[in-house]
C-alpha positions in Angstrom: 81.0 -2.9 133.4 83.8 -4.0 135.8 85.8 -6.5 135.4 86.6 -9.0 138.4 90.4 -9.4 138.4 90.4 -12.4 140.3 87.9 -14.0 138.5 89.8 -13.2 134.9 93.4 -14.4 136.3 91.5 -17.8 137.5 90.0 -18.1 134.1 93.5 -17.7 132.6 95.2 -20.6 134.4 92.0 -22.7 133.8 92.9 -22.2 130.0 96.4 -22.8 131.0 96.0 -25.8 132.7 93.8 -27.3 130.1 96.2 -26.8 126.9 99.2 -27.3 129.6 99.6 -31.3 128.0 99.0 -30.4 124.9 102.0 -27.4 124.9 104.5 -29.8 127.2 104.3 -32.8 124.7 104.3 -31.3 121.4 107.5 -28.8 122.7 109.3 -31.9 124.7 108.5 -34.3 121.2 109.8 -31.7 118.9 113.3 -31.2 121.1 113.6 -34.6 120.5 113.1 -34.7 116.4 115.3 -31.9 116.6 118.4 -34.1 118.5 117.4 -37.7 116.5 117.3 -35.7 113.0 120.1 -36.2 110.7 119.3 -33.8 107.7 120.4 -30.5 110.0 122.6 -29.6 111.9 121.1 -28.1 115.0 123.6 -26.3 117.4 123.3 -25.2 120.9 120.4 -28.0 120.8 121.4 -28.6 124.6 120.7 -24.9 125.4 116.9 -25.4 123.6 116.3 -28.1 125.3 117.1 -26.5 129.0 115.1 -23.3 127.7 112.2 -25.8 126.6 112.1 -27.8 129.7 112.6 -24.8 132.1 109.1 -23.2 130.5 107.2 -26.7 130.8 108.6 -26.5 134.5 107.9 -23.2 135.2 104.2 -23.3 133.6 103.6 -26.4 135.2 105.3 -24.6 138.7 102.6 -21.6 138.1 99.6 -24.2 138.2 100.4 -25.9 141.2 101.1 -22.4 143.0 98.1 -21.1 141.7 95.6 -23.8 143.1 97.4 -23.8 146.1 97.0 -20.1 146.6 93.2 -20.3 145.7 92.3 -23.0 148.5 93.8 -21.2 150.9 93.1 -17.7 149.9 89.6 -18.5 149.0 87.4 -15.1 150.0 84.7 -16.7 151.9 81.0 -15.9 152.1 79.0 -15.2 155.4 76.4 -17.5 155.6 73.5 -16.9 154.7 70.0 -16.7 157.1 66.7 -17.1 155.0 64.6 -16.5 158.3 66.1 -12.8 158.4 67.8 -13.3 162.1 
């Protein structure tokens, strides 16, 4: 059986771009429990939170390219003549 590479990558950012909210929030709400809590000490918090919010960028960055790239890249089918002609 062979595998359609294409077809696998698009399947991939499907699943990306479905849980993409769900990842975003829950990393961009923990950064902030981390800065408003008072029981520990968190250092170099500044330096999480521009790693966090450069992966939510650059996730979100990779889905926009990505549908961009498959409307325009799209291989198209020759049409097809039922009448045989």
């Amino acid at each position: 059986m062979k595998a359609d590479p294409e077809l696998m990558f698009e399947c991939l950012i499907y699943i990306n771009a479905y849980y993409y909210p769900v990842y975003a929030v829950s990393e961009a709400v923990m950064t902030l429990a981390k800065y408003l809590s008072e029981k520990k000490d968190t250092p170099n918090l500044g330096q999480d939170a521009i790693v966090c919010f450069a992966r939510i960028f650059v996730d979100l960055f990779k889905i926009l390219l990505f549908n961009r790239f498959k409307e325009t890249c799209r291989r198209l089918e020759p049409p097809y003549d039922f009448k045989g002609q």
